[in-house]
ZAVOPA-790447 format. One record per residue: x negated, z, y of N, C-alpha, C, O in turn. Coordinates in steps of 0.1 Angstrom, whole numbers, plus 5000, padded with zeros to 4 digits. Each point is the difference from the previous one (the first is absolute). Layout:
% residues N
XZYXZYXZYXZY...
END
This chain:
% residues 177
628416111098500650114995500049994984500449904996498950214994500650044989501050074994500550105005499849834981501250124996499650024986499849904992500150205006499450064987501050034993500250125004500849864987500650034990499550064986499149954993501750185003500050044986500549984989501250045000498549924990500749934987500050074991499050085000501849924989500150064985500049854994499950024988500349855013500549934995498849875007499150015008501449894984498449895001500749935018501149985005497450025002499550035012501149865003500950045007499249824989500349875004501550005001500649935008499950154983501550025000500450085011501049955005498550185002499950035009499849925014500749995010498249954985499949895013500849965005500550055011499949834983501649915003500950085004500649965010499850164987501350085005499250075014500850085006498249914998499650085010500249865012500650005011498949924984500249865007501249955004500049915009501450154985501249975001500650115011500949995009498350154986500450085006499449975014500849965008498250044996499749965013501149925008500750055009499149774986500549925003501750075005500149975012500950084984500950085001500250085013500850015009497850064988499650065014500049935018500550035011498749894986499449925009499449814996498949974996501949965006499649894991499149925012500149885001499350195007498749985008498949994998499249915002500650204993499150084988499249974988500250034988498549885018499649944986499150104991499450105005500749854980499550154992498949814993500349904995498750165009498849954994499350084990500250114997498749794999498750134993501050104989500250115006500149884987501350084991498650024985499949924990499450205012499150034991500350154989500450115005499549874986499750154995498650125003498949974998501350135005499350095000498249964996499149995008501049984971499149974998499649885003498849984997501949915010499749845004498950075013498849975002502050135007498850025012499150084999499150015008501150084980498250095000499449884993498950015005501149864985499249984994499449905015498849985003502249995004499349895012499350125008499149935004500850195000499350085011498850004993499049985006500950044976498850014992499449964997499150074995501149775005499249874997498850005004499149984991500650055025498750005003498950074991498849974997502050145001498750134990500449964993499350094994501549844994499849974991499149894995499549984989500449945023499049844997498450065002498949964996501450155012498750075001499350074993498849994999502450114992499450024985499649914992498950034995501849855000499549924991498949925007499249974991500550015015498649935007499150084998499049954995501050175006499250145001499550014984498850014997502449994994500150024985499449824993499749994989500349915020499049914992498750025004499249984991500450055024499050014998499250134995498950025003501750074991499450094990500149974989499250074993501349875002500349894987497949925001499050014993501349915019498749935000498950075000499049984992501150125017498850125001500050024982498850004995502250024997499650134991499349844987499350034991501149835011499649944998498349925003499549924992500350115014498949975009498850124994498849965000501450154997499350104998499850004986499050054995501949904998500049954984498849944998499050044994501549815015498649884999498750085005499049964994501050125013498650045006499450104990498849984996501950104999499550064987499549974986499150044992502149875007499449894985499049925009499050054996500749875013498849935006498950085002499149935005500350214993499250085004499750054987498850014997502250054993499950004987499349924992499250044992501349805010499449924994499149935002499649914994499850175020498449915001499250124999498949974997501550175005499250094994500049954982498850034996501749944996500150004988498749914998498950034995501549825011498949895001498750035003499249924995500450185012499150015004499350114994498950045004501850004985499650114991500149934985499850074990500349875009500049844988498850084986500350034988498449965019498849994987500250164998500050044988500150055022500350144996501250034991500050084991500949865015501350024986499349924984499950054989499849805017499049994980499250094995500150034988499050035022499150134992501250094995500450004988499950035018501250144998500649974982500050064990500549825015500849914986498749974992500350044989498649925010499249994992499250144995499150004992501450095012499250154997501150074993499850104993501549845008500850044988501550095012500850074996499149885019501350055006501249944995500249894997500750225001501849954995500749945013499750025012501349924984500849925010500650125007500449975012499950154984500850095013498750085006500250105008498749884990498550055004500249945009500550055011499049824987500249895017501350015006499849975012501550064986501350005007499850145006500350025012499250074982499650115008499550025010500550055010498049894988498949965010500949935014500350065010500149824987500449935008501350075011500150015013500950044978501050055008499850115007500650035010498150074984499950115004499149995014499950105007499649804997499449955016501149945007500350035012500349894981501149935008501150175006500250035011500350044977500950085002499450155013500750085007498149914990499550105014499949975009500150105007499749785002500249905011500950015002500350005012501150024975501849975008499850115002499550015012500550124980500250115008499550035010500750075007498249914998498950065008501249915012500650085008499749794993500949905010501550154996500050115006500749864988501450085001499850135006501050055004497850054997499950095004500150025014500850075007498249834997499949965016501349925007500450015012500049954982501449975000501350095004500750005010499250074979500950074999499750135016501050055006497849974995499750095014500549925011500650055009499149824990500549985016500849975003500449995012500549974973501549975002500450185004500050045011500250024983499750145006499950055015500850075007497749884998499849995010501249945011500350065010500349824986500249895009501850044998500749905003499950194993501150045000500950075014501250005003497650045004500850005012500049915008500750015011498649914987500149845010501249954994500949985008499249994979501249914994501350054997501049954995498950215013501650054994501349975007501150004996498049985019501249905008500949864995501249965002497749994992500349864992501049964987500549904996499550265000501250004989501550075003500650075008499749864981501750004999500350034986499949934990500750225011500450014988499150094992500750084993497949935006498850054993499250065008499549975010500450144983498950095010498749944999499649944990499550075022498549944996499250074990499049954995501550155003499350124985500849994984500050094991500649785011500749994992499250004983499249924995501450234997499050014987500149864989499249954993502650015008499549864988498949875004499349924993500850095019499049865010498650044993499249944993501050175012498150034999500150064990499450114999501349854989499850004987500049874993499149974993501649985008500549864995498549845006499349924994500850125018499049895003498950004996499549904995499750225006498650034992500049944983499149934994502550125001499949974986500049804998499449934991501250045018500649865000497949935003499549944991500150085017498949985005499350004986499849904993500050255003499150044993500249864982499249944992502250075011499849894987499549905001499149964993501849955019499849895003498150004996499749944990499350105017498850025001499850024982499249934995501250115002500050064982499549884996498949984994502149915009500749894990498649895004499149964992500950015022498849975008498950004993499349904998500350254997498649994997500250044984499150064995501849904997500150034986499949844997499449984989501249925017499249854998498849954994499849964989499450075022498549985001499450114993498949974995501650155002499750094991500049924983499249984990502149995012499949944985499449874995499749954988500149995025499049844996498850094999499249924996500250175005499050005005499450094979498950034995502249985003499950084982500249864992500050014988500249875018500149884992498649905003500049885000498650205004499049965002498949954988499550104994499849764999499550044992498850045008499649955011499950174978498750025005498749884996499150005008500849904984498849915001500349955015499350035010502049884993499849955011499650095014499149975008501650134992499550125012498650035001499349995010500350054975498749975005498749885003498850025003501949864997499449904999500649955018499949885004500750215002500650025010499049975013499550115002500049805008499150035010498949944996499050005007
END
């Protein structure tokens, strides 16, 4: 049996006088488990909440993981464009010439990725709407916010290797191979 009491006043203080009150009643009568309200939604919620945070590191990892893959793809396109960046630099390219060049391949790849992205997350909204709590699956800050979060993250990724790549001398680059 439960008994749910209402309070104006702190839940514990209550307690004890409901305890007394009982006991009064029926001193047969054991009153166990003596929780507040919020003590048992946070215990019914535990499970989805350990679920979110499991869920929220490994999107943490994912959005980490896609970092490394971008600066690593970044930076061996850079390497592998080595004696062409010294011509460039030896024909008289400026340092935001090459930061252009470079981000401007890296930065069409993210979009060309966030676009496709962004459709199938789109797409995949009526599979996942059962899955949420609280948020619509068409939710406009989500599919605002994560694209932007992405799109930086990727920014920063290939603005790295972009900028080692404006700290090249040209004799060695070309003496490159």
């Amino acid at each position: 049996m439960t008994l749910v009491v209402r309070t104006t006043g702190p839940p514990q203080s209550v307690a004890t006088a409901m305890r007394e009150q009982i006991r009064t009643l029926d001193a047969n009568l054991p009153v166990a488990d003596v929780k507040t309200l919020r003590d048992q939604l946070d215990l019914s919620l535990f499970p989805s909440r350990v679920a979110a945070w499991t869920l929220g590191g490994f999107g943490v990892l994912a959005l980490l993981l896609a970092a490394i893959g971008i600066y690593g793809v970044v930076s061996y396109s850079v390497a592998q464009r080595t004696r062409e960046i010294g011509v460039r630099m030896a024909m008289g390219a400026r340092e935001k010439d090459l930061l252009r060049l470079v981000l401007g391949e890296g930065l069409f790849v993210i979009a060309v990725g966030l676009a496709l992205g962004l459709l199938l997350a789109a797409a995949a909204t009526r599979v996942i709407a059962s899955l949420l709590y609280g948020v619509e699956a068409t939710d406009p800050l989500t599919f605002a916010t994560v694209p932007l979060l992405l799109g930086f993250v990727a920014l920063v990724a290939s603005y790295i290797p972009a900028r080692r790549a404006t700290k090249v001398d040209p004799l060695v680059a070309l003496r490159y191979e």
